[in-house]
C-alpha atoms as a printed R data frame, in Angstrom:
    type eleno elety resid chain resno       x       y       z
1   ATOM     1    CA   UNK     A     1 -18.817  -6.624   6.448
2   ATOM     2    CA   UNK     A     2 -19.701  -9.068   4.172
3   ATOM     3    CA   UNK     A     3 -22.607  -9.647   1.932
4   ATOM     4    CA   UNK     A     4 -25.181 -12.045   1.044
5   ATOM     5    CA   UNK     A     5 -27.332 -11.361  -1.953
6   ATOM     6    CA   UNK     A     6 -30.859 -13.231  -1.984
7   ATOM     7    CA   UNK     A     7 -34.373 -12.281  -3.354
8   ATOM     8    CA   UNK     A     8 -36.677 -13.913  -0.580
9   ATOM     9    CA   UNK     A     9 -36.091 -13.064   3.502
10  ATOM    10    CA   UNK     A    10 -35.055 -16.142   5.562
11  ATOM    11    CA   UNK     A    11 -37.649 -17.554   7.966
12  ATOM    12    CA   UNK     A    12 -36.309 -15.882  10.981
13  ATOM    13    CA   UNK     A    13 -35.920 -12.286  10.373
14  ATOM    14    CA   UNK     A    14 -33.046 -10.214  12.018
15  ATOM    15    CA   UNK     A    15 -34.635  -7.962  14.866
16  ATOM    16    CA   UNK     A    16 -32.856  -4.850  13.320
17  ATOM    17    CA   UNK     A    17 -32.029  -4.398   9.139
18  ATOM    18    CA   UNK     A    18 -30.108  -2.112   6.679
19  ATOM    19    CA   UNK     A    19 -33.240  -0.345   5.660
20  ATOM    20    CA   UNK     A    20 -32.625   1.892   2.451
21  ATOM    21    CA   UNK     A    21 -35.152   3.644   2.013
22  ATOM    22    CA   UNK     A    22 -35.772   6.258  -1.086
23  ATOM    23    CA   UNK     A    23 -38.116   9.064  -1.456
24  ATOM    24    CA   UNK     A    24 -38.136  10.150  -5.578
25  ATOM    25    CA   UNK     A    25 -34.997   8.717  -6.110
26  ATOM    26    CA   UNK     A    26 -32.974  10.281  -3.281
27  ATOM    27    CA   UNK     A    27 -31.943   7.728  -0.174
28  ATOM    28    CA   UNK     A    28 -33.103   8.677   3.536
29  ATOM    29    CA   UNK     A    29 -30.594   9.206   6.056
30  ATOM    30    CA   UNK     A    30 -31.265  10.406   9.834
31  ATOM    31    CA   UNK     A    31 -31.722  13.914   9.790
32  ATOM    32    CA   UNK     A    32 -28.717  15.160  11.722
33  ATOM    33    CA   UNK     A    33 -25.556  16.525  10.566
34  ATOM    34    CA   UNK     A    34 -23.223  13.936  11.961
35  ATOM    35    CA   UNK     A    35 -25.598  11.151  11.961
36  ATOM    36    CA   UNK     A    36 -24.937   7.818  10.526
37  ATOM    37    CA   UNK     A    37 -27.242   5.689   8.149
38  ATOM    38    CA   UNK     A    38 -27.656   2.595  11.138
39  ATOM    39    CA   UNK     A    39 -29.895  -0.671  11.034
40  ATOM    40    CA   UNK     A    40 -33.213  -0.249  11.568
41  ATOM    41    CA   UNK     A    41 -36.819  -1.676  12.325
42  ATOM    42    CA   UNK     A    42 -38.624  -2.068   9.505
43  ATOM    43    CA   UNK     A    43 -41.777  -1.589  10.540
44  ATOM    44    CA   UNK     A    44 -42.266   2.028   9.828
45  ATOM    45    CA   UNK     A    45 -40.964   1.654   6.442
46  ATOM    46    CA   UNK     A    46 -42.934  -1.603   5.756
47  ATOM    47    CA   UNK     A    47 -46.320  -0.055   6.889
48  ATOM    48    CA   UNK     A    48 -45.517   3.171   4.126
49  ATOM    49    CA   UNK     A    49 -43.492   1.575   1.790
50  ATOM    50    CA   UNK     A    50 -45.018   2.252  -1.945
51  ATOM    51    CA   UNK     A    51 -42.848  -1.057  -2.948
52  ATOM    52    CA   UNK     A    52 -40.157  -3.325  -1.063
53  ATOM    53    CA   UNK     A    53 -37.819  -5.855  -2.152
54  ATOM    54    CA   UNK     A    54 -35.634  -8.168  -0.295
55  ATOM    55    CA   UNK     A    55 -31.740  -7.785  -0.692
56  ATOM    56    CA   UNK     A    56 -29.985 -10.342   1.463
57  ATOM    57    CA   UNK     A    57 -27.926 -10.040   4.623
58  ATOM    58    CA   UNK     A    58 -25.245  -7.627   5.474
59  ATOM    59    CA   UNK     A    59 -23.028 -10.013   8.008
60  ATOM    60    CA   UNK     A    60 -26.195 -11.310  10.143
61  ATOM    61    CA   UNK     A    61 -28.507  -8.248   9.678
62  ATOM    62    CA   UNK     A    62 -31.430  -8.014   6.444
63  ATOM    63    CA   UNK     A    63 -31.460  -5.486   4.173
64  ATOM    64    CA   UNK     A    64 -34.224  -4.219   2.303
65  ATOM    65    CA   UNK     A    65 -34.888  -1.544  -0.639
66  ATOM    66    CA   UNK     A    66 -37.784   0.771   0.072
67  ATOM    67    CA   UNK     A    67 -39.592   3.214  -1.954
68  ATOM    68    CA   UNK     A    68 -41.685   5.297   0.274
69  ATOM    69    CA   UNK     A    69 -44.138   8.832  -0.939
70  ATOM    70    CA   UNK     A    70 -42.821  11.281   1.274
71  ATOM    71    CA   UNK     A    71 -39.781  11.848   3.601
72  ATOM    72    CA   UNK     A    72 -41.092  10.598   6.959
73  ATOM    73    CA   UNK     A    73 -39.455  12.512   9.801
74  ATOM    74    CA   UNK     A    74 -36.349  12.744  11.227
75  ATOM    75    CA   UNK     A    75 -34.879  11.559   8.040
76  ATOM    76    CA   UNK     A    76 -33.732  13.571   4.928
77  ATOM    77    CA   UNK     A    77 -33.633  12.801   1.647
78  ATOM    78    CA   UNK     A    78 -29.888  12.838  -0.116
79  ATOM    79    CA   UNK     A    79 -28.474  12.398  -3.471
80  ATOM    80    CA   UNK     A    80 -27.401   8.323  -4.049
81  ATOM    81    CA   UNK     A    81 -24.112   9.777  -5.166
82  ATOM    82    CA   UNK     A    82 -23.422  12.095  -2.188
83  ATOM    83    CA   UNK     A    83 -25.036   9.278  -0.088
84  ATOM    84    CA   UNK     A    84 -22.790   7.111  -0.997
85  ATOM    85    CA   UNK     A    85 -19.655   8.698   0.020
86  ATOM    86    CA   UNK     A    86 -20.272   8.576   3.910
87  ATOM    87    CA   UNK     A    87 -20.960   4.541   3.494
88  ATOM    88    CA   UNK     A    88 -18.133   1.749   4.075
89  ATOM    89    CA   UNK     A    89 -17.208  -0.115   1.006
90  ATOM    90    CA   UNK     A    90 -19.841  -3.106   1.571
91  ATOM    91    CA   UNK     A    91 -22.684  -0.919   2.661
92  ATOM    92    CA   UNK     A    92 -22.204   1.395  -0.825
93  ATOM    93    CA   UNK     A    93 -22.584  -1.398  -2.425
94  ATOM    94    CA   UNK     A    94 -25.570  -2.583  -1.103
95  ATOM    95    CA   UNK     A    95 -26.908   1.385  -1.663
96  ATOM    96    CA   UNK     A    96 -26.055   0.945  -4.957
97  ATOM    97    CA   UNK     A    97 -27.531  -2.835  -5.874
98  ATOM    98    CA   UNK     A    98 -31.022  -1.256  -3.773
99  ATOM    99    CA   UNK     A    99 -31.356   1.659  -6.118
100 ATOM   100    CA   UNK     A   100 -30.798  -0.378  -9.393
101 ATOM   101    CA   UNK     A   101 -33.398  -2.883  -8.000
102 ATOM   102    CA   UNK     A   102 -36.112  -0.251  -7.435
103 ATOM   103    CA   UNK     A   103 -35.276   1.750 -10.874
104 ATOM   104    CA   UNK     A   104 -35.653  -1.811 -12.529
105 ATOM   105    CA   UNK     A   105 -38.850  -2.397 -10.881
106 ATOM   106    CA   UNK     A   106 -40.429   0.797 -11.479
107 ATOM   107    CA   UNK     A   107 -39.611   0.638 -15.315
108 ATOM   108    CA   UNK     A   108 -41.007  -2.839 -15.681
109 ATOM   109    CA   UNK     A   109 -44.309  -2.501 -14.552
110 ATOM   110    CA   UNK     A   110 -46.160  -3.378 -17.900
111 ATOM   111    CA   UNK     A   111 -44.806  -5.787 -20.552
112 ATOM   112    CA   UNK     A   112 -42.652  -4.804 -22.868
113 ATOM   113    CA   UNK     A   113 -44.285  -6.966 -25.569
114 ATOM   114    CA   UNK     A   114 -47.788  -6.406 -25.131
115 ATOM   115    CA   UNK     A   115 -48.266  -3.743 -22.112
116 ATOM   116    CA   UNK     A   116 -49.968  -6.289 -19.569
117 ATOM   117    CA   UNK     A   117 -48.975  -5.164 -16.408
118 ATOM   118    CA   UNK     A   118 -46.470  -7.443 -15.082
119 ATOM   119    CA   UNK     A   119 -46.393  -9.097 -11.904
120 ATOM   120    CA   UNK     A   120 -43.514  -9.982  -9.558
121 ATOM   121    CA   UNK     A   121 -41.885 -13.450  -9.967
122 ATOM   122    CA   UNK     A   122 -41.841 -15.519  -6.427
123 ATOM   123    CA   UNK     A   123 -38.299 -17.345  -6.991
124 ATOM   124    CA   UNK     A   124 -36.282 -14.695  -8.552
125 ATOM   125    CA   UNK     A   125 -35.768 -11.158  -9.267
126 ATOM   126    CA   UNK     A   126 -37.842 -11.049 -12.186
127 ATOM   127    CA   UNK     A   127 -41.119  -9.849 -12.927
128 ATOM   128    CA   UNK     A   128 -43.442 -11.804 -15.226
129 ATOM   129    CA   UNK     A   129 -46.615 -10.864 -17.930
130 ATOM   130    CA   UNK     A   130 -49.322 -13.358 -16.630
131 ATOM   131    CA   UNK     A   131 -50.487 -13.174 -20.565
132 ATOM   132    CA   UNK     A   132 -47.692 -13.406 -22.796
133 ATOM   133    CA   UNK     A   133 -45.253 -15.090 -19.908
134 ATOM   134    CA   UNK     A   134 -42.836 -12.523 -21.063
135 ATOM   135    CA   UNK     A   135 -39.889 -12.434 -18.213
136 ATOM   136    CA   UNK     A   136 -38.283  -9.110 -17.471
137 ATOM   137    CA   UNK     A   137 -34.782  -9.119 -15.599
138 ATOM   138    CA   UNK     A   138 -32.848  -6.113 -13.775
139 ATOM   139    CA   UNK     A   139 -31.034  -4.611 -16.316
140 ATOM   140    CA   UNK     A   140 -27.145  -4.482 -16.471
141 ATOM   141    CA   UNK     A   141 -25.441  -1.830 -19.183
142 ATOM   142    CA   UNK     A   142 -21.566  -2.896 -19.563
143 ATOM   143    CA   UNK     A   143 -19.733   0.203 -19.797
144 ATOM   144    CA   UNK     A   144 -15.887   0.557 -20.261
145 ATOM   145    CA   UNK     A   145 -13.624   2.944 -18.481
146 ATOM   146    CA   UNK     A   146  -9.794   3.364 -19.940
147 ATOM   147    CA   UNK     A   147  -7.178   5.772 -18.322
148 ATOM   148    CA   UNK     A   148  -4.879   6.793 -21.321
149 ATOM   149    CA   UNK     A   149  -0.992   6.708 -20.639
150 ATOM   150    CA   UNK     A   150   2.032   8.214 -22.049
151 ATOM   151    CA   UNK     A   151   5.296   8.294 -20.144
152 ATOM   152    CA   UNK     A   152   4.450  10.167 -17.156
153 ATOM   153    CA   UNK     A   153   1.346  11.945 -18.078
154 ATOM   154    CA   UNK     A   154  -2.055  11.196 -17.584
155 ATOM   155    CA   UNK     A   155  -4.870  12.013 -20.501
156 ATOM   156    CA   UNK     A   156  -7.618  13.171 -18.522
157 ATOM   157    CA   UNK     A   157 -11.169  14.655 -19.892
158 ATOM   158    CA   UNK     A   158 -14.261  16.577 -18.303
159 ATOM   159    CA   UNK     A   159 -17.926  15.796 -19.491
160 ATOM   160    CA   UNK     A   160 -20.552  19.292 -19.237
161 ATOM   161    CA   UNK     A   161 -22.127  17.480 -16.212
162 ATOM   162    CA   UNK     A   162 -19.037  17.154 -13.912
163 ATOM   163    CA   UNK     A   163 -18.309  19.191 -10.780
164 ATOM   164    CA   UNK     A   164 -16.048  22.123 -11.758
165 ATOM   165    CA   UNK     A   165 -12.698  21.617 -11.959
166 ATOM   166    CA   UNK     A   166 -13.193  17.703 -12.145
167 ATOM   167    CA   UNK     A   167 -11.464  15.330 -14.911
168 ATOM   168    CA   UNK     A   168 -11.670  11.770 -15.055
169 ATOM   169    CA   UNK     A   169 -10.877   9.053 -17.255
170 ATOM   170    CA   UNK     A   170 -12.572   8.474 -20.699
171 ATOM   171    CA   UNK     A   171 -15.741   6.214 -20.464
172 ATOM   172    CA   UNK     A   172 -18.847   4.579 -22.509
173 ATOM   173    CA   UNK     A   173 -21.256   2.576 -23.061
174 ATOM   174    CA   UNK     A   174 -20.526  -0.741 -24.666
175 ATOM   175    CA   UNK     A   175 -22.460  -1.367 -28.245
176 ATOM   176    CA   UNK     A   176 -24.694  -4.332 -29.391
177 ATOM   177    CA   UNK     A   177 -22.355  -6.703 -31.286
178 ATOM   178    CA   UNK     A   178 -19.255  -4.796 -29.671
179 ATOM   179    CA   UNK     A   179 -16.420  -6.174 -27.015
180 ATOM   180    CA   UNK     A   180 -15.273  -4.772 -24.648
181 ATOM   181    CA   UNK     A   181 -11.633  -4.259 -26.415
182 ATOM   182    CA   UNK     A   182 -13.324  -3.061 -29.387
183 ATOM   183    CA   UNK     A   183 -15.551  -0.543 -27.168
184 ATOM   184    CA   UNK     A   184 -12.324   0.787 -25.434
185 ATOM   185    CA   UNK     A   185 -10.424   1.732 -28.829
186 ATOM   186    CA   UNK     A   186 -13.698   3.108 -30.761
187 ATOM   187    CA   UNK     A   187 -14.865   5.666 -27.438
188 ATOM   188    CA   UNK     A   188 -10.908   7.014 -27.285
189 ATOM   189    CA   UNK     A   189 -10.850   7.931 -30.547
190 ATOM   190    CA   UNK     A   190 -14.065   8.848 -30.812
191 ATOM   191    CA   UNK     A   191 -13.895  11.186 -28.231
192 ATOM   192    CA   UNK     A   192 -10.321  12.229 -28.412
193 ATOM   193    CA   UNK     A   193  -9.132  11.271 -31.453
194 ATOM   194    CA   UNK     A   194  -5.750   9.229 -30.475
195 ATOM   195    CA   UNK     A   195  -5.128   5.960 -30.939
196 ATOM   196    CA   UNK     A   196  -3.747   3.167 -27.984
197 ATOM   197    CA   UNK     A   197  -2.563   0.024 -27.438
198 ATOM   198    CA   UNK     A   198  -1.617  -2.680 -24.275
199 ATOM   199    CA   UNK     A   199  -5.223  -2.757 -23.067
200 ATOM   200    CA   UNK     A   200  -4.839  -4.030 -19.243
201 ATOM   201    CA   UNK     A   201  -7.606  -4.727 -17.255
202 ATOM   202    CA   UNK     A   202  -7.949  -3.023 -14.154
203 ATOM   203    CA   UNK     A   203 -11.071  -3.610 -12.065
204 ATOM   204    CA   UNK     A   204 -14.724  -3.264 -12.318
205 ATOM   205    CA   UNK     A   205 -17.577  -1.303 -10.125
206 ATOM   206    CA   UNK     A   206 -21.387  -1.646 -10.066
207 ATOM   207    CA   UNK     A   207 -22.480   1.854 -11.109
208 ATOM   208    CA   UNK     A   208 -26.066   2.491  -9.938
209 ATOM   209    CA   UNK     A   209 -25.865   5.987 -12.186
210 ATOM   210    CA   UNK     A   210 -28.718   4.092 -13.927
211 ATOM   211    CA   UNK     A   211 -27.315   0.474 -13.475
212 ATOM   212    CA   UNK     A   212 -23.968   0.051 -15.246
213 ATOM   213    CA   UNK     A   213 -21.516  -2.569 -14.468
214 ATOM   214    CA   UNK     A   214 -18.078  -0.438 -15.188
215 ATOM   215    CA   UNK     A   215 -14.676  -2.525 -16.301
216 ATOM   216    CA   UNK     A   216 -12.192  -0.413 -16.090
217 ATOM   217    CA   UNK     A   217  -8.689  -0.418 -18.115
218 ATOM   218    CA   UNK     A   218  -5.163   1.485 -19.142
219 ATOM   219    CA   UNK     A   219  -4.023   1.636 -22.021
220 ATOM   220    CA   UNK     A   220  -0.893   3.357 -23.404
221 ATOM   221    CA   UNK     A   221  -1.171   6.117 -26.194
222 ATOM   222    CA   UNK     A   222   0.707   5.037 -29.519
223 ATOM   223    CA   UNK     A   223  -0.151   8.145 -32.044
224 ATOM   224    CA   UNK     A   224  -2.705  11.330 -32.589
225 ATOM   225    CA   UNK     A   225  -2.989  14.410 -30.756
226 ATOM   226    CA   UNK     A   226  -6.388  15.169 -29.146
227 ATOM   227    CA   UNK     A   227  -9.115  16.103 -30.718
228 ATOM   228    CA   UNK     A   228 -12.369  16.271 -28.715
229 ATOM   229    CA   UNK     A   229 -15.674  15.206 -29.228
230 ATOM   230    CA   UNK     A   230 -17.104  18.701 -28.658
231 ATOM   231    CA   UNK     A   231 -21.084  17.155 -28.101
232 ATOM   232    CA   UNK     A   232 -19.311  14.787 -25.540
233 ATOM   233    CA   UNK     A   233 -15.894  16.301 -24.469
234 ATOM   234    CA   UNK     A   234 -16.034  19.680 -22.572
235 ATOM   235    CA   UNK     A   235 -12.002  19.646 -22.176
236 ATOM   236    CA   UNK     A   236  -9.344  16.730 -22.352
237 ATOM   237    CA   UNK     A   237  -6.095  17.034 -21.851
238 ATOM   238    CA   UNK     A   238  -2.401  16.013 -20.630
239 ATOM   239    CA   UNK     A   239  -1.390  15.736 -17.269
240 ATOM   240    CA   UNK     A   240   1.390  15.366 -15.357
241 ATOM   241    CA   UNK     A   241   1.058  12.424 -12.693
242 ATOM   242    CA   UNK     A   242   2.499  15.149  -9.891
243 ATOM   243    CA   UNK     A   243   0.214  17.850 -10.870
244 ATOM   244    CA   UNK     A   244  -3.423  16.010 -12.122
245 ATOM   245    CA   UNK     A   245  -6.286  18.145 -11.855
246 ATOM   246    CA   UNK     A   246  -9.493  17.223  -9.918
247 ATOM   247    CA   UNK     A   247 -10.141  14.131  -9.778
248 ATOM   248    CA   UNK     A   248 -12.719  11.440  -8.858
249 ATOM   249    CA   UNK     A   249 -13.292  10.601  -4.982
250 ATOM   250    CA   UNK     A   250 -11.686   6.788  -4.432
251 ATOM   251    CA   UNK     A   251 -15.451   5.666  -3.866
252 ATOM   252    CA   UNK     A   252 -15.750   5.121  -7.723
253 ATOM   253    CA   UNK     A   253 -13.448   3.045  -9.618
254 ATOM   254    CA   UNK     A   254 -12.369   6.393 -11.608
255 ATOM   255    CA   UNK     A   255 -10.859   7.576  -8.762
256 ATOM   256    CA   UNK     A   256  -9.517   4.150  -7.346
257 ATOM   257    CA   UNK     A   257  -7.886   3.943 -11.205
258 ATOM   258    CA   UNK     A   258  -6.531   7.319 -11.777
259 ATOM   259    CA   UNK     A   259  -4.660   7.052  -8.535
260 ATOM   260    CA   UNK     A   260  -2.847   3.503  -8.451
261 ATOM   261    CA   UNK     A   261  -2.264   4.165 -12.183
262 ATOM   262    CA   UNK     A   262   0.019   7.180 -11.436
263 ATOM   263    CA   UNK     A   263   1.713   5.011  -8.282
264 ATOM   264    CA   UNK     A   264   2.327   2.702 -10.728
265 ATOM   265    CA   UNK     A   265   3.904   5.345 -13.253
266 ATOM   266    CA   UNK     A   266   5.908   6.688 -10.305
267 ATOM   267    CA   UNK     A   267   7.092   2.856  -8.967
268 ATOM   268    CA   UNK     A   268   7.647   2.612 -13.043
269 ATOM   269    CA   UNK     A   269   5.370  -0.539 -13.014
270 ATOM   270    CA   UNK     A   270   3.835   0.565 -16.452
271 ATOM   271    CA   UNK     A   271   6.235   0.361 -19.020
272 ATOM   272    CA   UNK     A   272   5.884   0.882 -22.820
273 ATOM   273    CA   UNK     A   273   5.106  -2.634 -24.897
């Protein structure tokens, strides 16, 4: 499945479309237990739909971001994150790029420099003040993600808002005026008070959890022992690559990261600098 990204439909629309659909920020899939999110007409959603916004094409078929007032039925309404899980690789992303549009769009209904509501742009995803001709753009926060290394163990931490029993790699928002480098060696010893080196990029993942774009890293541990960042750390820790605790579904790049970083480990790709 491959994907297309536009802001206006084509001329000829596709008879059936990826219609994702949200009802107070939760996505709509078909209300049965084994049933699969599948394309669509769009005209029940269209003649509901509170707002709508073009995507682009999934392989030959549209796809479209809905917000509608009420679960309509046969469909329930599901958590973007648990959502997510059940969708192919190409499909979760389009999920994810359809809930960062609407959140975008329904913060940016009045100008942000002199509260005129706003209107939509025609040409691009934007949305314009027709008095001050301020522009407002979807919003992207950089965050970086760095999985700590030292020999064969793993430094893994747990924020108060994880599932119990899950870790995951240290993570945070990037600062005005900061790179990316800089951002990686300021959150680890901010929140766990050790210091690192060999920063190597490892991927990146649109993160619709508001609308993050995640670049991921590892980095190997040179001194300090941990000390958390109690208002942001719950527990950090140590771990063995053949005996890590809970950890991050290989949907998100945490999990995807934690993973081939301990292959790598094991296959003693990694090595000290």
């Amino acid at each position: 499945m491959i994907f297309h990204p536009a802001v206006q439909p084509p001329p000829a629309a596709s008879p059936l479309a990826w219609c994702l659909a949200f009802v107070e920020g939760q996505l709509l899939l078909p209300d049965a237990d084994a049933a699969e999110l599948q394309p669509q007409p769009t005209l029940a959603f269209e003649a509901v739909a509170r707002s709508r916004h073009y995507l682009g094409r999934l392989d030959a078929l549209d796809c479209w971001a809905y917000v509608l007032p009420e679960t309509p039925p046969g469909w329930r309404a599901v958590g973007l994150r648990a959502a997510m899980l059940q969708f192919p690789a190409a499909l979760m992303g389009v999920a994810s790029r359809a809930a960062q549009v609407l959140e975008w769009d329904r913060t940016h209904r009045f100008c942000g420099v002199c509260g005129t509501p706003t209107e939509p742009a025609a040409h691009e995803r934007a949305r314009k003040c027709p008095a001050c001709g301020h522009s407002a753009y979807p919003r992207l926060s950089p965050a970086m993600m760095v999985l700590v290394w030292r020999g064969r163990e793993l430094l893994l931490a747990r924020a108060p808002h994880y599932a119990k029993g899950m870790y995951s790699a240290l993570a945070g928002f990037v600062e005005t005026g900061e790179s990316l480098e800089e951002c990686v060696h300021r959150e680890v010893a901010e929140e766990v008070g050790v210091r690192v080196r060999g920063l190597r990029y490892y991927g990146s993942q649109s993160w619709p959890f508001p609308h993050s774009l995640m670049v991921a890293y590892t980095a190997e541990w040179t001194s300090g022992e941990i000390v958390r960042q109690e208002d942001e750390i719950e527990d950090a820790g140590w771990y063995d690559i053949d005996a890590l605790p809970g950890v991050p579904p290989r949907f998100s790049i945490a999990g995807h990261l934690i993973r081939d970083t301990a292959e790598a480990l094991r296959a003693g790709v990694l090595a000290g600098l």
